[in-house]
Every structure is written in C-alpha cells, then in structure tokens.
C-alpha positions as CSV (number, residue, x, y, z in Angstrom):
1,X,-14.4,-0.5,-2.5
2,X,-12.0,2.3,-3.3
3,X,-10.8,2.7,-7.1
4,X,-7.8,3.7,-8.5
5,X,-7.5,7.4,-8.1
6,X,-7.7,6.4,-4.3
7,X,-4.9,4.1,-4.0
8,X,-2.7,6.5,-5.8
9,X,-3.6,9.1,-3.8
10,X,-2.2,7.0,-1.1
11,X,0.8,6.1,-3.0
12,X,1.7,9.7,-2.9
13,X,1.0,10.6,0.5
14,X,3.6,7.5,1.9
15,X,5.9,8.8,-1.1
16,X,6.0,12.1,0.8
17,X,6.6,10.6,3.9
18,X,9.3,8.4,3.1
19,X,10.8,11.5,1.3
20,X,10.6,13.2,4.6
21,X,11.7,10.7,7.3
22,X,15.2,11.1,8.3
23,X,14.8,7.3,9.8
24,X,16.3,5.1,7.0
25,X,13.7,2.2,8.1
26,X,11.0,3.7,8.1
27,X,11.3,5.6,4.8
28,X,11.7,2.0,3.4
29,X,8.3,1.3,5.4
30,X,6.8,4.1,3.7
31,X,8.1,2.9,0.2
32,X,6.6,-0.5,0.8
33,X,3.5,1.1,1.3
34,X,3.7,3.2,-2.1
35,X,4.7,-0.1,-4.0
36,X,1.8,-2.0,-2.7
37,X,-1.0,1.0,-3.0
38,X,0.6,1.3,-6.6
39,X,0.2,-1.8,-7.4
40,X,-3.1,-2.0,-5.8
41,X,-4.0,1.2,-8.1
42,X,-2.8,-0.7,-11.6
43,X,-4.7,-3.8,-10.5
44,X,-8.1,-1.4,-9.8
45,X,-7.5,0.2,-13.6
46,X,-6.8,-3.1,-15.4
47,X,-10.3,-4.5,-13.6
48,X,-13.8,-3.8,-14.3
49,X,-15.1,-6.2,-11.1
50,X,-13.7,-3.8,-8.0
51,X,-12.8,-6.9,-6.1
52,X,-10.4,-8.0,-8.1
53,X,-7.9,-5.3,-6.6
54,X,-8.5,-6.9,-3.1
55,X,-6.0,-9.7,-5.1
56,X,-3.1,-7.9,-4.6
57,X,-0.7,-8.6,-1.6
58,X,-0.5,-5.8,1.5
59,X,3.3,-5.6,1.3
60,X,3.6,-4.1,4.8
61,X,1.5,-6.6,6.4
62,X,3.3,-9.4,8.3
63,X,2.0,-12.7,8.9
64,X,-1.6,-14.1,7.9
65,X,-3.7,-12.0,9.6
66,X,-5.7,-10.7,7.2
67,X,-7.1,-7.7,9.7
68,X,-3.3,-6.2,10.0
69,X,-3.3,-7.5,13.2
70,X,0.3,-8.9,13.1
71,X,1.3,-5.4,11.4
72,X,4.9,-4.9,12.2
73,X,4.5,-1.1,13.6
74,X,8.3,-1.0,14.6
C-alpha cells in the first residue's frame, strides 16, 4: 500500500501538469487529481493501519466502478 510521501509525490506531479496545460478542463482534471492524492496523503499520515487511506474518495473517478473503469478520460 503506498504511504504518504507517495501520494504527495503524486500531488505534485498533476500540480505541474495542470500548471502546464493550456486546456482549461483539463488543468481542472489535473487539480482534481492533486485534491484527491492530497487528501489521500493526510488520510495515510493521520493512520497507523495503511488501509485506512484506501477510505478516501478517487475524485476523478466517475461512476461506481471501483477499477476506474467508468473513468471519464475526456
């Protein structure tokens, strides 16, 4: 299960993404992404059980499929 240090690592790789994209949408796309990997990186560091960052919500994830499979990709 990846920790903390991971998920902000992410956070900052979609931050300079979305500072880089000329496309308005997905810059916001990106900044979805940094919200929910910062998020999932606060949950990580609040919990000593791992798992308990799986709680969190994939903000860019549409739908109930769990796998991503109804990512919206647009």
């Amino acid at each position: 299960m990846p920790n903390a240090d991971y998920y902000r690592r992410q956070a900052e790789v979609f931050r300079r993404l979305a500072q880089a994209s000329h496309d308005r949408a997905i810059a916001e796309r990106f900044n979805m992404m940094v919200r929910d990997f910062t998020a999932k990186a606060k949950a990580a560091e609040r919990s000593d059980d791992p798992d308990t960052c799986a709680e969190v919500p994939d903000l860019h994830v549409i739908g109930d499929d769990p796998s991503g499979g109804d990512m919206d990709r647009d």
